[in-house]
C-alpha positions in Angstrom: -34.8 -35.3 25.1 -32.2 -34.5 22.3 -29.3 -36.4 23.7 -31.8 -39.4 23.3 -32.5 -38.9 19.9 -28.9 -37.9 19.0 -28.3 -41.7 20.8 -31.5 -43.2 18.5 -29.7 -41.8 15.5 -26.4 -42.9 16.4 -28.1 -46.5 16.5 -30.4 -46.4 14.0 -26.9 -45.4 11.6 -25.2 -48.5 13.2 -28.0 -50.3 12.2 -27.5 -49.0 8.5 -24.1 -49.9 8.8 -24.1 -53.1 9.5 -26.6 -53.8 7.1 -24.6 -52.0 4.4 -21.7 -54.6 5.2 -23.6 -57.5 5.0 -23.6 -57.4 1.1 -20.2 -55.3 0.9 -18.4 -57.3 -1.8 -15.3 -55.2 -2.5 -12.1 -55.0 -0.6 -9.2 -52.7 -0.7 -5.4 -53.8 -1.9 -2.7 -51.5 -0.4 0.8 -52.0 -1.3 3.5 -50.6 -0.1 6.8 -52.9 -1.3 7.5 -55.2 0.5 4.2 -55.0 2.6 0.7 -56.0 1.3 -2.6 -54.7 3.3 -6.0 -56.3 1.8 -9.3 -55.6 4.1 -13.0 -55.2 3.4 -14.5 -52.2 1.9 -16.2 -51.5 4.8 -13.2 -51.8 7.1 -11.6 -49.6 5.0 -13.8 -46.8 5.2 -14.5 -47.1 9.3 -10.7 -47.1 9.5 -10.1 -44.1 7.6 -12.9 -42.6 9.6 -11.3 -43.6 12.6 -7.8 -42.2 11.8 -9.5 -39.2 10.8 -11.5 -38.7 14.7 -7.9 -39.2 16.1 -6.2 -36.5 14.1 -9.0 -34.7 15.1 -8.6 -35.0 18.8 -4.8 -35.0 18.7 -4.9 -31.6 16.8 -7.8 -30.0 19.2 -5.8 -31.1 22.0 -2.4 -29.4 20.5 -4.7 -26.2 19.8 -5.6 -26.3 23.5 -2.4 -26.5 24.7 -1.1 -23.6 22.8 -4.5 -21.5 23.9 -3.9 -22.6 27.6 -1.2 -19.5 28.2 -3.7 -16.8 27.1 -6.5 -18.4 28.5 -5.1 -18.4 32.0 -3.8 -14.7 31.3 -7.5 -13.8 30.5 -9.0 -15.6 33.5 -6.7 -14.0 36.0 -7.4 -10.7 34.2 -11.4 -11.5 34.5 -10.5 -12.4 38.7 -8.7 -9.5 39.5 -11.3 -7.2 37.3 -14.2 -9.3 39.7 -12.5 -8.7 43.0 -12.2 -5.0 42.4 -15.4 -4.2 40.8 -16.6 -6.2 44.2 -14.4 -4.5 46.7 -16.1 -0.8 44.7 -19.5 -1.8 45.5 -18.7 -3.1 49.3 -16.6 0.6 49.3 -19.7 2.3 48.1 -22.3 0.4 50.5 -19.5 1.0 53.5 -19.2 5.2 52.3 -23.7 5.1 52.1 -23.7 3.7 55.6 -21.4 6.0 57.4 -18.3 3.8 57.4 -15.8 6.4 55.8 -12.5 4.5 56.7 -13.7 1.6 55.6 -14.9 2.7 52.7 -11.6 4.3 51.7 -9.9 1.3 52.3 -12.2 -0.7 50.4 -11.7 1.7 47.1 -8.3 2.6 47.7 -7.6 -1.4 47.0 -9.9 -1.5 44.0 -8.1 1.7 42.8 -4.7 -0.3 43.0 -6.4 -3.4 41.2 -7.6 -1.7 38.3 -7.2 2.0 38.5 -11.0 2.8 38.1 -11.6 6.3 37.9 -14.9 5.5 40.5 -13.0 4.0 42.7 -10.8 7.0 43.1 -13.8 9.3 43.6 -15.0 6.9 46.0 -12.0 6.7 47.8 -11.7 10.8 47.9 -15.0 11.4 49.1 -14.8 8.7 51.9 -11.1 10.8 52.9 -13.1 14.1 52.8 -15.4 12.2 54.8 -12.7 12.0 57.3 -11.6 15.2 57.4 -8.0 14.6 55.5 -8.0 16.2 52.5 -4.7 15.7 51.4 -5.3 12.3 50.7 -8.4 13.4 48.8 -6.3 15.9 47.0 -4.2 13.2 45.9 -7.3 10.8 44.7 -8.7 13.7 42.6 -5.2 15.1 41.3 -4.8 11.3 39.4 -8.5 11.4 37.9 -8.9 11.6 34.4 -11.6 14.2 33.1 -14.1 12.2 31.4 -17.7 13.3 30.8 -20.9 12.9 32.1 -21.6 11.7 36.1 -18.0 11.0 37.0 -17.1 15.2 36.1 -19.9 16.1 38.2 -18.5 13.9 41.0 -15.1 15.4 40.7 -15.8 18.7 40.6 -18.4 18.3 43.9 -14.9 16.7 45.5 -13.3 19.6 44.7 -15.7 22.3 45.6 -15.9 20.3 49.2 -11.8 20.2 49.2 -12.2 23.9 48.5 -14.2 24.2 51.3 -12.0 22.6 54.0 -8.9 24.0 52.9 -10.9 27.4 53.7 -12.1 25.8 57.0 -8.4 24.5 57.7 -7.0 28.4 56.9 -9.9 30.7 59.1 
């Protein structure tokens, strides 16, 4: 509905337009030695109008192409961001349903793309899962203590590292 009133008013100022030329008397006198330029009112003013739509475009068009590097930076970023946090959740579902080295693969990959701190605990839990600690040693050596669920995590990888390595030892 609005881009058929946007296309109404776009007539209807046509319309206007056209009508305000009809009893357009003046005209406009350029010089510029040793040229002379003499048009209508009217023409005058759509031409300036039209000049000022192409500096537009031609300046929107330059700031695009100046944009473009970052922009692509950003969407490869935002791809590579996507993939991991997808390869997380497909390491999480594989862990839940009993599919340890695939789940470890799974994380260990998202761990690469972005470093996520879940995907490391994922990815240690699944090894422990195993039964090879020392590559679950490794995930929860390069985690970062931050606080709240992901602690808790860490410190129930560690208490079941603690575990094994006394299992590995009797």
């Amino acid at each position: 509905m609005r881009p058929v009133l946007w296309l109404l008013l776009l007539f209807a100022l046509a319309v206007a337009l056209t009508l305000a030329a009809r009893f357009d008397t003046g005209y406009v006198l350029v010089v510029m030695p040793p040229w002379r330029l003499e048009m209508s009112f009217v023409m005058a003013a759509l031409s300036t109008l039209a000049l000022f739509v192409a500096l537009y475009a031609v300046a929107k068009l330059f700031h695009m192409a100046l944009s473009l590097p970052a922009d692509v930076r950003a969407w490869r970023h935002r791809r590579r961001s996507d993939k991991a946090d997808d390869e997380l959740t497909r390491a999480t579902a594989a862990y839940l349903s009993g599919q340890p080295a695939h789940a470890r693969k799974l994380a260990a990959s998202a761990f690469k793309r972005e470093g996520d701190q879940l995907a490391a605990l994922v990815a240690a839990h699944a090894a422990l899962a195993e039964g090879d600690p020392l590559t679950a040693r490794l995930y929860v050596d390069g985690l970062k203590t931050d606080p709240g669920e992901l602690t808790a995590a860490r410190q129930a990888a560690e208490a079941r590292l603690i575990q094994s390595s006394d299992k590995v030892t009797k």
